[in-house]
N, C-alpha and C positions, 0 to 999 in steps of 0.2 A: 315433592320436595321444593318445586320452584315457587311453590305458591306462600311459601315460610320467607324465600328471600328477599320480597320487598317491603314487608313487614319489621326484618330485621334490620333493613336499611334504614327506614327511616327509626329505628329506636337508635341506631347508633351518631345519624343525623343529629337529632334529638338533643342523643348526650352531650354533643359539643356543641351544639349553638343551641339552644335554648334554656333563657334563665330566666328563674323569675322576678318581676317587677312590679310595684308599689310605687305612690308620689305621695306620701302622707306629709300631713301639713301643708300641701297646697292646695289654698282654694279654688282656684281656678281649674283643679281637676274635680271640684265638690259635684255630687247628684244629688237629687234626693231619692231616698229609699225607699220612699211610699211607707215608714215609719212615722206614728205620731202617736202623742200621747193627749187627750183632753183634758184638762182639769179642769175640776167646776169647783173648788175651794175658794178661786182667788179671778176677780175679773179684769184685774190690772197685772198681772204676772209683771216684774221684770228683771231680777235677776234669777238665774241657774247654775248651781252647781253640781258636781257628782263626791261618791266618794272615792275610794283608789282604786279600787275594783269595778265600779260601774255595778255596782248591785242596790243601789240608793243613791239617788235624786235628788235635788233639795228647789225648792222654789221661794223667792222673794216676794211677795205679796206687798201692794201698796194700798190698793183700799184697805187692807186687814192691818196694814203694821205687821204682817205675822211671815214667821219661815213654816212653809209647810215640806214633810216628809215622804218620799212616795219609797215603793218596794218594788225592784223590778228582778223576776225570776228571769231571767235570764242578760247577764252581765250585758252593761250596753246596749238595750235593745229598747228600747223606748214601747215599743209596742205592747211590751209584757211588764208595762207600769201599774203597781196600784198603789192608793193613799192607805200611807201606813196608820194612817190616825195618832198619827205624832207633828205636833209643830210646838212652835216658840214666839210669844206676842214680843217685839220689841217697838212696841209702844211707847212702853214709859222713856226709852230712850229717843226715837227720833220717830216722828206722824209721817214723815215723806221715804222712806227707805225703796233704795233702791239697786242696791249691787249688795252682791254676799261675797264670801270665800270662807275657807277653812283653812286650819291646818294641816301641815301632812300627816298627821297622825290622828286627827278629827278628834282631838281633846278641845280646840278651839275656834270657836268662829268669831266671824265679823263683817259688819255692815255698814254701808254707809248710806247717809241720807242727806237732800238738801233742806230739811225742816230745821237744822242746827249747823248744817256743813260741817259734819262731823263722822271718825270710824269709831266707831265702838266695838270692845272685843267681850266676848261672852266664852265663858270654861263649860265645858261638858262633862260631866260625872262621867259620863260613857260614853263612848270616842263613837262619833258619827250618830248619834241618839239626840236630837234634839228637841226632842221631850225634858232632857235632863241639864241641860243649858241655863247657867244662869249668869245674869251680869256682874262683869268682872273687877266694873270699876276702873275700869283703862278708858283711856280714850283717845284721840288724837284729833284738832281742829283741823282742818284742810282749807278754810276759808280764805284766808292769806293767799292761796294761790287760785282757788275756784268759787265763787257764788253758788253752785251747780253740780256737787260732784254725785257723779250718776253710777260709775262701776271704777269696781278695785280687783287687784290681785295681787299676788305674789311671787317673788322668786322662790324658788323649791327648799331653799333652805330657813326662809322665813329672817333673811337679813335686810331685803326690799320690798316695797310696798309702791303698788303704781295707782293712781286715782285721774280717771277718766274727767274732765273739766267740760260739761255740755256749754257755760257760758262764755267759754275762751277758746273752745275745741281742740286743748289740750291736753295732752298725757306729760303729767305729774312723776318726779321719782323721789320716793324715801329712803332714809337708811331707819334700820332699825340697831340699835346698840345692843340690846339683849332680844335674843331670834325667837320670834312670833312674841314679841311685848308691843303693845300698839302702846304704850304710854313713853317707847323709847323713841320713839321715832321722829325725826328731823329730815325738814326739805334740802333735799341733796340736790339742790341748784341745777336739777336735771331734768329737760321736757323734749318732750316733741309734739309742735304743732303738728294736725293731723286736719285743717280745715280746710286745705286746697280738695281732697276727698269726698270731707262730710261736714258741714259745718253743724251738724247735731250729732256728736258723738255720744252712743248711750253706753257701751260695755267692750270690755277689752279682755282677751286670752293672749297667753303666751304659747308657745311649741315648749314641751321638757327642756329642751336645753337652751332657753332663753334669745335663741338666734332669730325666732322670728315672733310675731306681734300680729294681733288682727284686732282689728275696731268693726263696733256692728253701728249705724248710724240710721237716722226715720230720714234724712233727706231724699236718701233712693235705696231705702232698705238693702240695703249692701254691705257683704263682708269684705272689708281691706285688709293684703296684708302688705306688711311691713318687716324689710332686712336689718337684723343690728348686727353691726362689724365686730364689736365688741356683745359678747353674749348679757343680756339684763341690764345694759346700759341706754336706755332709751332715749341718750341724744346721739347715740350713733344711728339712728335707726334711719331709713330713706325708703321710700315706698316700692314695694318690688312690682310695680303695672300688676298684679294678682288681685282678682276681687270674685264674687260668686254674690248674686244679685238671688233675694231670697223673698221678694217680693209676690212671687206666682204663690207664694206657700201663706206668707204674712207682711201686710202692708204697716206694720208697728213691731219689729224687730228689738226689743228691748235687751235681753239675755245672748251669751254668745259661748259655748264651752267647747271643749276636743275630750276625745276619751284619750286616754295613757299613752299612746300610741303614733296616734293623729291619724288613725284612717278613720275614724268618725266625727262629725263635727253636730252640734246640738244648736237650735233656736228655738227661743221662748218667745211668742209672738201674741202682743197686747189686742189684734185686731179679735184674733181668735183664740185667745185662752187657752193655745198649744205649744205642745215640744214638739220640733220636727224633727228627722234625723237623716243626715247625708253622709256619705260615704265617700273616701278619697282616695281615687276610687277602690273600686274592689281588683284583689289580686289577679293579674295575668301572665301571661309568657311573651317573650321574648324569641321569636324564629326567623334566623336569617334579616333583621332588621325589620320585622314587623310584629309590629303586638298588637297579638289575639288576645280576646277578653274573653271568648265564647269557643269553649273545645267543639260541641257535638253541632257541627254547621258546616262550613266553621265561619265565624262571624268576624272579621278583620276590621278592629274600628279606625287605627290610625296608623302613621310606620312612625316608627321609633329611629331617632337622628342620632343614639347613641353606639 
């Protein structure tokens, strides 16, 4: 019987002091996963998207002018990537394209390029199918505020539109009047210099709920992030010292994404024609003010101050 009782001791230990914990959306907790994907469609990669599920990929091609589509059997995992043999040439709109996005419901995408300094938005017959993509006829100049504009994105409801400035190394904000219309959209006198960091900023994500901000930049291939006081208003933003240096993986970091969550984060990297994939990090426990990451060890990486 006695050899039952310390066994139940520590479950009931257990139950009251150990919870689990997570740090998504911080870089500075990023690994990499030893996940990567190669493509050999495109040798200049430099934007990346996903869809809302992480079960399709999208990559921005600059030699090609083209979006190319990839198929990944298991949601988020880069590893188990293949090319769906679907893309989209947007040539006839812009030769230098360089940042993508979609809409939340992937009926819409859009690009931008510095061959016209312009976003152009393209309809999709079929939501996330970029095979069936075609130009919409919208468009929105961004030159007025960047020579340079290299990556774009969105707030979640498709009222804002942010554009990455390589020539000024600032982040841009829009309004959109009517939600995911790029032909509504007007400079809402809102930026954040970003070049004390990186003075070559190439791509910008948000966290879901708009609270924080990362740029990926070629000056020291490095992810920064960045706090907004006010959520999706990017002149509230101040740099939160967080950054995850992704140069061991690729020394040309152009693309930057998060899955739905933020405990994964993605780079598309021009040196080597890859998606990497990091993790933020993986889930642990919480025991007596130390978190374990490794049950059967047991492996103690840090102690926890909360």
């Amino acid at each position: 019987m006695k050899k039952y009782i310390l066994p139940l001791v520590l479950i009931l230990i257990l139950a009251f002091s150990i919870n689990c914990f997570a740090t998504p959306w911080e870089v500075d907790t990023a690994e990499y996963a030893e996940k990567s994907y190669h493509e050999t469609q495109e040798a200049t990669p430099h934007g990346i998207a996903f869809n809302s599920d992480g079960t399709k990929m999208y990559i921005m091609g600059e030699q090609n002018y083209t979006v190319y589509q990839y198929t990944l059997s298991t949601g988020w995992d880069v590893s188990t990537a293949t090319y769906a043999s679907k893309y989209k040439d947007v040539g006839d709109e812009d030769t230098y394209p360089y940042g993508i996005a979609f809409s939340s419901d992937g009926t819409k995408m859009y690009i931008v390029g510095y061959a016209n300094n312009t976003v152009y938005q393209y309809t999709l017959s079929t939501g996330w199918d970029v095979s069936t993509a075609t130009y919409a006829s919208k468009y929105k100049d961004v030159g007025d505020e960047d020579a340079y504009p290299y990556g774009i994105a969105f707030n979640s409801d498709g009222t804002k539109m942010y554009i990455v400035g390589y020539w000024n190394y600032i982040v841009y904000q829009y309004t959109l009047s009517t939600v995911w219309d790029i032909s509504t959209a007007t400079y809402a006198e809102k930026y954040k210099d970003v070049g004390k960091e990186d003075d070559s900023p190439l791509n910008i994500a948000f966290s879901s709920d708009g609270i924080k901000m990362y740029i990926v930049g070629e000056q020291y291939d490095t992810i920064f992030q960045y706090t907004l006081s006010t959520a999706w208003d990017v002149s509230t933003a101040t740099y939160a010292s967080k950054y995850k240096y992704v140069g061991d993986e690729d020394t040309f970091p152009y693309g930057v994404a998060f899955n739905s969550d933020g405990t994964k984060m993605y780079i598309v990297g021009d040196a080597s024609d890859t998606v990497y994939q990091y993790t933020l990090p993986a889930v642990g426990i919480v025991w007596n003010g130390v978190t374990i990451t490794k049950w059967n060890g047991i492996t103690i990486t840090k102690w926890n101050t909360k």
